[in-house]
VMD Tcl script that draws the C-alpha trace (Angstrom):
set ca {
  {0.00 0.00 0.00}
  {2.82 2.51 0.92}
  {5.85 2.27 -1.69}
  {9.78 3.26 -1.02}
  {8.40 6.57 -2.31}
  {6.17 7.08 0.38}
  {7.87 5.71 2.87}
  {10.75 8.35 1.78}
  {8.72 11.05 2.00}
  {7.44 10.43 5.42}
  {10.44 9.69 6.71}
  {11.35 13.16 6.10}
  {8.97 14.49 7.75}
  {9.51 12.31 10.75}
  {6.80 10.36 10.31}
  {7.95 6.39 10.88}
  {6.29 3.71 8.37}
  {4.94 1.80 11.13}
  {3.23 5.17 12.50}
  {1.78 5.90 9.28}
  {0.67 1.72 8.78}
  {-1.11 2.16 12.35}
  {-2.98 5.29 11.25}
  {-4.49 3.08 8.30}
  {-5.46 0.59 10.49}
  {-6.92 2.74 12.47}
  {-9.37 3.81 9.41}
  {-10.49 0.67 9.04}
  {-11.09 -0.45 12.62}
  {-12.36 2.99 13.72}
  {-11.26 4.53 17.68}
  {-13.36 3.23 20.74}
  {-15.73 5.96 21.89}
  {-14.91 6.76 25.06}
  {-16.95 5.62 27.98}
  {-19.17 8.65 29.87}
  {-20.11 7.24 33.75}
  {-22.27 10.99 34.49}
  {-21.33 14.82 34.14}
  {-19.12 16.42 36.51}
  {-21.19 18.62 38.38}
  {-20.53 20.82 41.26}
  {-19.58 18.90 44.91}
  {-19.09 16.09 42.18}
  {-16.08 16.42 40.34}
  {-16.44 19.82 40.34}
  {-15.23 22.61 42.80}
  {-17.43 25.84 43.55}
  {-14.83 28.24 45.46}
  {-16.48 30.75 48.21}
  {-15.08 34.08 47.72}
  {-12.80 33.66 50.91}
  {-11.45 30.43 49.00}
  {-10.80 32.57 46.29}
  {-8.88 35.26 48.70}
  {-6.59 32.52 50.52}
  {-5.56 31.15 47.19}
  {-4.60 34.36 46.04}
  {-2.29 34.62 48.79}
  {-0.95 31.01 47.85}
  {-0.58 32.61 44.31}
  {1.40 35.46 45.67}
  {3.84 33.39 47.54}
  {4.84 31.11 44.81}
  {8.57 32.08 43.56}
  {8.74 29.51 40.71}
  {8.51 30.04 37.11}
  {5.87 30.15 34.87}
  {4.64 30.75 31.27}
  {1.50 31.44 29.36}
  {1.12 28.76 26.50}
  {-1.35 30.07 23.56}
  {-2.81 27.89 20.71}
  {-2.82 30.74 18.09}
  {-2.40 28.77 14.66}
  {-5.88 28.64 13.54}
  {-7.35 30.33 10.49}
  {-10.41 32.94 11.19}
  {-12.13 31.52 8.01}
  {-14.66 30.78 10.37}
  {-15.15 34.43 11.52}
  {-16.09 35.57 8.39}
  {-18.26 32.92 6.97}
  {-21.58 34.86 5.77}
  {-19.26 37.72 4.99}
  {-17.28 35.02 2.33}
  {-20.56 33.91 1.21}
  {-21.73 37.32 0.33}
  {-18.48 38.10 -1.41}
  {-18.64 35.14 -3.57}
  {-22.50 35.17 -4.38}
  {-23.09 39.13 -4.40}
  {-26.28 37.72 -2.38}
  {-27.15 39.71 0.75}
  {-28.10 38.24 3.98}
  {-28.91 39.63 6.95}
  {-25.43 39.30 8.72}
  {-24.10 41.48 6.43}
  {-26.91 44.06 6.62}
  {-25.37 44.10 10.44}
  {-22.16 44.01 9.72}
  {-22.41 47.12 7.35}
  {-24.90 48.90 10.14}
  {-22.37 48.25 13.14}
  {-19.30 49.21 11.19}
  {-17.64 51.68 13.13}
  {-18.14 49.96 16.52}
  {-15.71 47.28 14.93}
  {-11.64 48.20 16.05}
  {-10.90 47.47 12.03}
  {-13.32 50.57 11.00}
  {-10.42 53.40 10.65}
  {-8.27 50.94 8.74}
  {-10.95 49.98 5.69}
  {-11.55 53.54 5.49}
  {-7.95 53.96 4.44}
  {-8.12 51.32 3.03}
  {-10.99 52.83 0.30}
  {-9.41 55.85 0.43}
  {-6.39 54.76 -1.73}
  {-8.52 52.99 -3.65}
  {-10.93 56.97 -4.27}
  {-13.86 54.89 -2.65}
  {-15.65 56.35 0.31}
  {-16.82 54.20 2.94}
  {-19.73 56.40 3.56}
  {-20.79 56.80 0.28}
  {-20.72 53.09 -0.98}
  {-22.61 52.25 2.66}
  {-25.26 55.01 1.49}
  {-25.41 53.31 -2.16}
  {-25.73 50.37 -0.55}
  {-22.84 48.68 -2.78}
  {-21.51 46.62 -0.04}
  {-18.67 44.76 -1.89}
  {-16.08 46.74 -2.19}
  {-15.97 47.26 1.43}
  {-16.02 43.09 2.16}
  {-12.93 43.13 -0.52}
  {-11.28 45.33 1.83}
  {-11.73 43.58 5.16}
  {-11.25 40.05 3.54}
  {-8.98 40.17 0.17}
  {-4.88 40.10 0.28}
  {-4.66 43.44 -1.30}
  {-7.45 45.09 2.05}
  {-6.68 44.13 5.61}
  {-6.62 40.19 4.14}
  {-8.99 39.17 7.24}
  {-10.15 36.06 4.99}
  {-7.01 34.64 5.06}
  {-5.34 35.65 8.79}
  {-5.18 33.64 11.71}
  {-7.43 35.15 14.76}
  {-4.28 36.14 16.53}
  {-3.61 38.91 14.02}
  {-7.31 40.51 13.76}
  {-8.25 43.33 15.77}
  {-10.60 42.45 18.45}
  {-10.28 45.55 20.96}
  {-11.02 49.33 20.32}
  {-9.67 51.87 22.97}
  {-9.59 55.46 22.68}
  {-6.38 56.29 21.37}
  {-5.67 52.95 19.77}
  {-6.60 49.69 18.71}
  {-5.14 46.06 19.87}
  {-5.32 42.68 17.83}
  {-6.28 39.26 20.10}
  {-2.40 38.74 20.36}
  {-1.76 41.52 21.94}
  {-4.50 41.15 23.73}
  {-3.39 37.81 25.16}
  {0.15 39.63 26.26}
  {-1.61 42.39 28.21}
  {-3.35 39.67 30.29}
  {-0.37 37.30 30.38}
  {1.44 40.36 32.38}
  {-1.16 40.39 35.30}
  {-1.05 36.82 36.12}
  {2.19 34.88 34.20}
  {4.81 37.97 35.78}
  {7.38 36.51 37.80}
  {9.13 38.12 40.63}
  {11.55 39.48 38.64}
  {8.78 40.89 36.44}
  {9.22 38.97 33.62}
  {6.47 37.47 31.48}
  {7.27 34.23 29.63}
  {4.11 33.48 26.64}
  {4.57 30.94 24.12}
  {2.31 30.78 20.91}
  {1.65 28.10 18.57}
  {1.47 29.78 15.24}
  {1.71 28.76 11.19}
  {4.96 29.10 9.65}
  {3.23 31.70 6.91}
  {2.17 33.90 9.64}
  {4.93 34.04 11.84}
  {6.91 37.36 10.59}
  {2.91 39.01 11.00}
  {3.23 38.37 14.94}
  {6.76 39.05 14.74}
  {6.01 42.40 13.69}
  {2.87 43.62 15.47}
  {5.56 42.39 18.64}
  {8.50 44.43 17.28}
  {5.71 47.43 17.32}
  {4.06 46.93 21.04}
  {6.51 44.50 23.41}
  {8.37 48.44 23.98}
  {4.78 49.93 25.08}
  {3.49 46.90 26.64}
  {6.69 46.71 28.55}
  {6.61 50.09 29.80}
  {2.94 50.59 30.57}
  {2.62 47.45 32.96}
  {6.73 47.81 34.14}
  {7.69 43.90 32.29}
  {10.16 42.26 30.30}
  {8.29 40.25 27.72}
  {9.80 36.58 26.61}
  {7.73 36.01 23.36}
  {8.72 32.96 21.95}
  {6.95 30.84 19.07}
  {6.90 27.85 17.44}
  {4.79 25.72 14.75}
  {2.89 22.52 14.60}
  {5.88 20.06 14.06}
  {5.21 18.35 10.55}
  {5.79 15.09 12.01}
  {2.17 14.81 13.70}
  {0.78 15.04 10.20}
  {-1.76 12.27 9.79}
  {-2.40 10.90 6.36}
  {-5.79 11.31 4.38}
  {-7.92 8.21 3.11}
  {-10.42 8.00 0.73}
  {-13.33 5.34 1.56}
  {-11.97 2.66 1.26}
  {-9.20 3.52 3.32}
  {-6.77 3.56 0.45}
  {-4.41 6.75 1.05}
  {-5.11 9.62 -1.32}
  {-2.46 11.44 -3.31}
  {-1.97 14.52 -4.62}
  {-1.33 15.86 -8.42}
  {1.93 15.00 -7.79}
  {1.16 11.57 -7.23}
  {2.55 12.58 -3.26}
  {0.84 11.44 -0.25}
  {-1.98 13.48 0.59}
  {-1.04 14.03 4.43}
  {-3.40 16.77 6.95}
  {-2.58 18.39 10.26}
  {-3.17 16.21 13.45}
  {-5.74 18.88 15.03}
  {-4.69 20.88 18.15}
  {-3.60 17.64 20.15}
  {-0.95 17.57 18.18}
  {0.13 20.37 20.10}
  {1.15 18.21 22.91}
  {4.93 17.75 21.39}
  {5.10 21.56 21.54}
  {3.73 21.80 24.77}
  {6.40 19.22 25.53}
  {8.96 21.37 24.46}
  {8.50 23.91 27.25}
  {10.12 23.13 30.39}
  {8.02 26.02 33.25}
  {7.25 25.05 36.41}
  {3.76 26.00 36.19}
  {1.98 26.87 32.32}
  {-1.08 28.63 31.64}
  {-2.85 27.58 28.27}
  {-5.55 29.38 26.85}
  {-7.03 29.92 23.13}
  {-6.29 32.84 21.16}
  {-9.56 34.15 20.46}
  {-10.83 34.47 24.81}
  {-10.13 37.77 25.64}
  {-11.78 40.65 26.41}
  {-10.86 44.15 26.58}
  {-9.24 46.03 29.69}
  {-12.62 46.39 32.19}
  {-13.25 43.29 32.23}
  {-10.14 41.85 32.64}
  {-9.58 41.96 36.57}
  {-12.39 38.66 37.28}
  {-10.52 36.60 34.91}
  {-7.18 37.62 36.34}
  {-8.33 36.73 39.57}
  {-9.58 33.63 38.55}
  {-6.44 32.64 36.67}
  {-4.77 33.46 40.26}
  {-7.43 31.80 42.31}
  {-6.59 28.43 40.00}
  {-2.80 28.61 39.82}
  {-3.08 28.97 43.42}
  {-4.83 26.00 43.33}
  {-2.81 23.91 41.49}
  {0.23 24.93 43.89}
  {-1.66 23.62 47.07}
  {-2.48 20.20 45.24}
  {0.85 19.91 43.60}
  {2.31 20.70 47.64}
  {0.18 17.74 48.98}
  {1.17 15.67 46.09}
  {4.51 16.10 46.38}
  {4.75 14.99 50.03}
  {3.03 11.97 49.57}
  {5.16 10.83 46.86}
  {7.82 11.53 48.95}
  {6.19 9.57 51.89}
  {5.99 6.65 49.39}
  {9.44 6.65 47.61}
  {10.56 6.13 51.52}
  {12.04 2.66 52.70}
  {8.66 2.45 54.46}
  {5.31 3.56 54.85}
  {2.50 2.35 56.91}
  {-1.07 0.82 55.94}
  {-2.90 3.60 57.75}
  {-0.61 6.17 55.30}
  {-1.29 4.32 52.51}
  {-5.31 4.46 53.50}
  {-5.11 8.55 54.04}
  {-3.28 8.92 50.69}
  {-5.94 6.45 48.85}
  {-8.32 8.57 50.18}
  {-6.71 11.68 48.82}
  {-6.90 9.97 45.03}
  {-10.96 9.13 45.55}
  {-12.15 12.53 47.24}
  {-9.50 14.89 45.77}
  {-8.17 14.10 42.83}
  {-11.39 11.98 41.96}
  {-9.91 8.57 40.84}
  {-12.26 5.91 41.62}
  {-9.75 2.80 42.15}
  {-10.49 -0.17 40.03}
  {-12.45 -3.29 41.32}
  {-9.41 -5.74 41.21}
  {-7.19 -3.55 43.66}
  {-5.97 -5.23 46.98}
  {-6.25 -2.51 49.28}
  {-5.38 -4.55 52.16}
  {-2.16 -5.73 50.07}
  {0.92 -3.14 51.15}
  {3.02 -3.48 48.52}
  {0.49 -3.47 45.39}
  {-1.47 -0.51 46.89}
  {1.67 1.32 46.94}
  {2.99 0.71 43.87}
  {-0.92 1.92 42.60}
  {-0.53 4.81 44.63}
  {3.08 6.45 42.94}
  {1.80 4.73 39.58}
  {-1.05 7.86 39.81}
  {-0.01 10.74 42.14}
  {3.43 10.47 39.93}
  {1.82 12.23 36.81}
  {1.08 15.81 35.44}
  {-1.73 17.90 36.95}
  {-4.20 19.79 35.63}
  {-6.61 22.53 36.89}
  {-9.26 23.11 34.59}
  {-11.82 26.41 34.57}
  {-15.22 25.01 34.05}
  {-18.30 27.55 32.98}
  {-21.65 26.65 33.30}
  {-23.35 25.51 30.04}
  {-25.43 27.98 28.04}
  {-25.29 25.98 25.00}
  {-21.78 26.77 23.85}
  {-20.53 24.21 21.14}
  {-18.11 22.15 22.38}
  {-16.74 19.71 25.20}
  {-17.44 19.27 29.03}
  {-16.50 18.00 31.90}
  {-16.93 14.20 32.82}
  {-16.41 11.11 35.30}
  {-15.58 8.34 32.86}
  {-14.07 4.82 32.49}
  {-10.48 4.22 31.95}
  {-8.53 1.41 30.40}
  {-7.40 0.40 33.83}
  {-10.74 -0.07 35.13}
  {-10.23 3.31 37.55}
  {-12.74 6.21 36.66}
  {-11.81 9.85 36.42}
  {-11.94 13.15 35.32}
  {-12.06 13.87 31.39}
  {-12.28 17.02 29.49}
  {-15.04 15.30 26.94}
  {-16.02 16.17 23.61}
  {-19.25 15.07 21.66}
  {-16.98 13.23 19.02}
  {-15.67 11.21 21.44}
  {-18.83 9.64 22.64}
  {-20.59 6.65 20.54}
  {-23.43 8.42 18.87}
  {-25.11 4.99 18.75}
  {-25.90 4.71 22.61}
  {-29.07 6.65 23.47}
  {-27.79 6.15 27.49}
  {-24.52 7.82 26.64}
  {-25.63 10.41 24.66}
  {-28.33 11.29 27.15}
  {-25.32 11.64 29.51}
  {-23.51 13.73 27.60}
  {-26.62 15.96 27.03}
  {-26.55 16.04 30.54}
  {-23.72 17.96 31.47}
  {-23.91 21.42 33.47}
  {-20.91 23.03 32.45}
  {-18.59 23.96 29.30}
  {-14.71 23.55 29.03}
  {-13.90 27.16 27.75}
  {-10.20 26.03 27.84}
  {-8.59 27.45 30.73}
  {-6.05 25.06 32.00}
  {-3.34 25.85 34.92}
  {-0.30 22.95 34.30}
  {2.08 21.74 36.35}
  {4.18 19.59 34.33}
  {7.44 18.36 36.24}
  {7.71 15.93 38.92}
  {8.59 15.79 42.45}
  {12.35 15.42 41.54}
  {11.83 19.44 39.50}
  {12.14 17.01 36.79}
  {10.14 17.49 33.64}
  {7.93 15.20 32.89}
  {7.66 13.35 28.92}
  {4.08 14.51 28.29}
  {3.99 11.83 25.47}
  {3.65 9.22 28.13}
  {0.56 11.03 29.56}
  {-2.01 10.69 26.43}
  {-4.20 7.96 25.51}
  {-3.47 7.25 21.92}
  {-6.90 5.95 21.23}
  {-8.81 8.49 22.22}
  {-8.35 10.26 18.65}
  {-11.53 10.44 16.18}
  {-12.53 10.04 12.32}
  {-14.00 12.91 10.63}
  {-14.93 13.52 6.60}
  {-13.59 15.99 4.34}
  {-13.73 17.05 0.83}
  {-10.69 17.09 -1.59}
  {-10.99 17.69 -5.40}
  {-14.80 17.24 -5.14}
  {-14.73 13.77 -3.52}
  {-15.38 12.85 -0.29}
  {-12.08 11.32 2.05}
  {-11.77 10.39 5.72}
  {-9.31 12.15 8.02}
  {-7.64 11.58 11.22}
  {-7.10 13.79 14.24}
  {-4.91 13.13 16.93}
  {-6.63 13.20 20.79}
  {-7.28 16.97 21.48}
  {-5.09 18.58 23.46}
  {-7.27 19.16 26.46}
  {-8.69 15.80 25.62}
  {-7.27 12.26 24.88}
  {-3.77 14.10 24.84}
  {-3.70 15.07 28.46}
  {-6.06 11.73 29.50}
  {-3.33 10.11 32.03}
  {-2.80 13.58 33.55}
  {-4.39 14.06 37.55}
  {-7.22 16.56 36.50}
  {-8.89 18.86 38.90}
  {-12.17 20.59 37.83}
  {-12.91 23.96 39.26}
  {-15.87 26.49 38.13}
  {-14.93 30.21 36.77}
  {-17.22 33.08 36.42}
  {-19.01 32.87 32.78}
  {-17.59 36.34 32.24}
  {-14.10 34.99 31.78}
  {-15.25 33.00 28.68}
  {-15.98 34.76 25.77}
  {-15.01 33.54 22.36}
  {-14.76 35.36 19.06}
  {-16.21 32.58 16.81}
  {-18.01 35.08 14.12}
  {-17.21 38.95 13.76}
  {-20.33 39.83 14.96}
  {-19.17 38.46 18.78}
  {-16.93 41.63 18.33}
  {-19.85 43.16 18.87}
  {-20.94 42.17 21.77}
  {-20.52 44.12 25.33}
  {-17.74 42.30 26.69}
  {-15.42 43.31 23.36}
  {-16.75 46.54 23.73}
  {-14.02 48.98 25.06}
}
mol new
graphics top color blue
foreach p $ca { graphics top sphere $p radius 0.5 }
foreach p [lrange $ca 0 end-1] q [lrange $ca 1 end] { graphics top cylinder $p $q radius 0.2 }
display resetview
């Protein structure tokens, strides 16, 4: 099926034969949907902090010297965005989002700039709005030779107007980074996942600001990028799970989706890392609850990781008692939420303590939950592992087996939303860093459809970051404020009052 050719060619990519063998399997035999027990829901998986909760960890926050960075998925296209706007542009067919779009136009942070835009071009944005000729004005926001919106990631679009200047979702994501990622020595440390055809764009817009930025809020920035590594590539079938080639007869291979983010995320070697997507910010007023909150779950994080830490250490010791080893089970059932598997000997020393380092000796994860207002998307669940133990899992609908009425009733069920807002602490008790890669579940990935050249082929996604990727990780679920999630999926959501300056 795969010739010297191929195999050539994916070797150069760093993608092994076997790998790329296993992900055609896979297409044939399909991933195993993941098995939902019940939602997390608040006093059940899920942590509701009183405000004087909130305070103490604050202080816990405060007192923590180590380092830290601010990890941002910012590779994705906006095509998304600007959808209806696309549609207009390539049918000349008005629909009502554009009708708003045209009507709202100078309460979006891009207004100024298509005016200049239509300026050199001797077109007046006022008069072609009053004409009603709406096209030239989409051509401006969305072609390469206008602001080139249709083709930008979301990190590079303006999302913020303030009065005496404007700020794109990257720099948005720096101004927050400095009010919870600074370090005692006042330096901020962000990393962002971004395309290789895009990278000079945030390069730039950071050459322009990080001096501002810097002096407004009294940092030193540490802006460092890097791009989805080419060897998490997954090839394309049609089918019949034969692989599909291009015009040059190449394989036709796609990106793994944004768990394959995990070998980047890998790469990073901070005590403690914030991760967040690109597009949830919101402008200066209405920063402070979600830099609280950030606080409030870092601080978090630190008081687990503390408790953690000393009972690993009580059970890498030459010996440790069967009342110990009862206090620290209980720890993994009613704080970290691991229900132990039928077949453990609890009244057997040495096996419960080998199960005990085999799971407190893993990354951990705090994890912002909102409730659920009907936001696309994953949630929060208790679910069956391969082990037989049950857990925490960020879930998302493509994960669960469509053909079970009981679990999707369950997954219908849940009461709160995964806005991705994730506090890490990803080295072990030795300050060692931990090989993330030995922390996912590898068949926790999922099968979706795509078209290519008019005909219909199957693709492959690697398990999601916050997903199948971080499955083996100790998760702790806590609930945020809605008003720290709020998502830019169309234009319009510029419009609403939390982009509003």
């Amino acid at each position: 099926m795969l010739s010297e050719k191929d195999i050539l060619q994916l070797e150069k990519l760093g993608i092994s034969g076997n790998l790329a063998y296993r992900q055609i399997d896979k297409f044939k035999e399909g991933f195993p949907p993941i098995h939902l027990v019940c939602p997390a829901k608040v006093n059940d998986g899920i942590i509701r902090l009183e405000d004087s909760e909130v305070d103490d960890l604050i202080e816990v926050y405060k007192s923590y010297e180590g380092n830290r960075l601010k990890f941002v998925p910012a590779s994705g296209a906006a095509t998304r965005m600007f959808k209806e706007l696309n549609q207009f542009k390539t049918t000349g067919e008005i629909n009502p989002l554009t009708c708003e779009f045209i009507s709202n136009l100078p309460k979006f942070p891009f207004y100024n700039d298509l005016i200049e835009i239509l300026d050199s071009e001797n077109l007046s944005l006022n008069d072609l709005v009053d004409q009603e000729d709406f096209e030239p004005i989409i051509e401006a926001l969305l072609d390469p030779n206008g602001l080139n919106y249709g083709a930008l990631p979301k990190g590079l679009i303006k999302f913020h107007k303030y009065s005496d200047h404007t700020r794109t979702a990257f720099e948005e994501q720096i101004v927050e980074g400095t009010q919870y990622a600074r370090m005692p020595n006042n330096e901020v440390n962000i990393h962002l996942t971004v395309s290789p055809e895009h990278l000079e764009n945030f390069k730039e817009i950071l050459n322009d600001k990080s001096q501002l930025i810097c002096s407004k809020y009294g940092v030193k920035l540490n802006v460092t990028f890097s791009e989805q590594k080419k060897s998490t590539d997954t090839i394309a079938v049609d089918k019949n799970s034969i692989p599909v080639r291009n015009s040059d007869g190449n394989l036709l291979l796609r990106p793994g989706g944004h768990g394959a983010l995990i070998e980047n995320l890998n790469d990073l070697s901070s005590d403690i890392i914030f991760v967040k997507n690109i597009d949830n910010v919101v402008s200066d007023r209405l920063k402070p609850q979600t830099v609280l909150y950030k606080k409030a779950l870092m601080g978090l994080l630190i008081s687990y990781q503390s408790i953690i830490f000393d009972y690993l250490n009580l059970l890498q010791g030459e010996s440790v008692d069967i009342k110990s080893l009862g206090e620290i089970l209980d720890f993994t059932i009613n704080e970290l939420c691991i229900l132990s598997p039928l077949g453990l000997e609890v009244s057997n020393p040495d096996a419960l303590k080998s199960y005990l380092l085999e799971k407190l000796n893993r990354p951990l994860r705090v994890c912002g939950m909102v409730k659920n207002e009907g936001e696309p998307g994953g949630g929060p669940f208790w679910t069956t592992n391969t082990d037989g133990s049950i857990s925490l899992q960020i879930v998302e609908k493509s994960q669960v087996n469509q053909n079970s009425p009981k679990q999707k009733e369950i997954f219908s069920a849940s009461t709160h939303f995964n806005p991705v807002d994730l506090v890490c602490a990803t080295k072990d008790v030795e300050g060692q860093k931990f090989n993330l890669l030995n922390y996912t579940e590898p068949t926790a990935g999922f099968i979706s459809t795509k078209s290519y050249n008019g005909k219909e082929i199957k693709v492959q996604e690697l398990p999601g970051l916050w997903n199948g990727a971080m499955a083996n990780w100790n998760t702790i679920f806590v609930e945020v404020p809605l008003v720290t999630f709020n998502p830019v999926k169309t234009v319009m959501d510029l419009l609403r009052e939390q982009h509003q300056a």
